[in-house]
N, C-alpha and C positions, 0 to 999 in steps of 0.2 A: 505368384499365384497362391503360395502356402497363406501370406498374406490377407490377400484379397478372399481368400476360402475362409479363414477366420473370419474377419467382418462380415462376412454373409449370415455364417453359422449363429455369432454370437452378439451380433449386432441388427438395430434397427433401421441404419441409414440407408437412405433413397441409394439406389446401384449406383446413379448418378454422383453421389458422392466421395462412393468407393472409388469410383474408375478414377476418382484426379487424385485422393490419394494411395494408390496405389501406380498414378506415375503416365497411365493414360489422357489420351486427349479426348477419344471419341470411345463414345457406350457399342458400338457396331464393334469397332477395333477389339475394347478389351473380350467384349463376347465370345468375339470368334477366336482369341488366341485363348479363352477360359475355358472354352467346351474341347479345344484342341487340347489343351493340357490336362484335364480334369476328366473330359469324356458328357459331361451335360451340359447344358445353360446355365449360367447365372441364378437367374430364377429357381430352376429348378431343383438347381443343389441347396440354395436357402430353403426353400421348401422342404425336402427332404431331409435337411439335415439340422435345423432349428431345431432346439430344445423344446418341448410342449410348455405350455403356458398352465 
């Protein structure tokens, strides 16, 4: 997950792409084991946590 929080943070690829390389199959799957690990969505931690533009 420390992984998969980087590329969220610092990257612009589709979630979709993250979840395969970070080793998932399904976007449902990694979700629910990100927000267990993490505490939010996917989403919402890129949001939050990206850099301002």
């Amino acid at each position: 997950m420390t992984v998969a929080a980087r590329l969220l943070r610092e990257g612009r690829a589709p979630l979709r792409r993250i979840v395969g390389d970070v080793g998932y199959d399904s976007e449902f799957a990694f979700a629910r084991a990100f927000k267990r690990v993490v505490g939010q969505s996917p989403g919402r931690y890129r949001s939050e946590h990206r850099p301002q533009d």
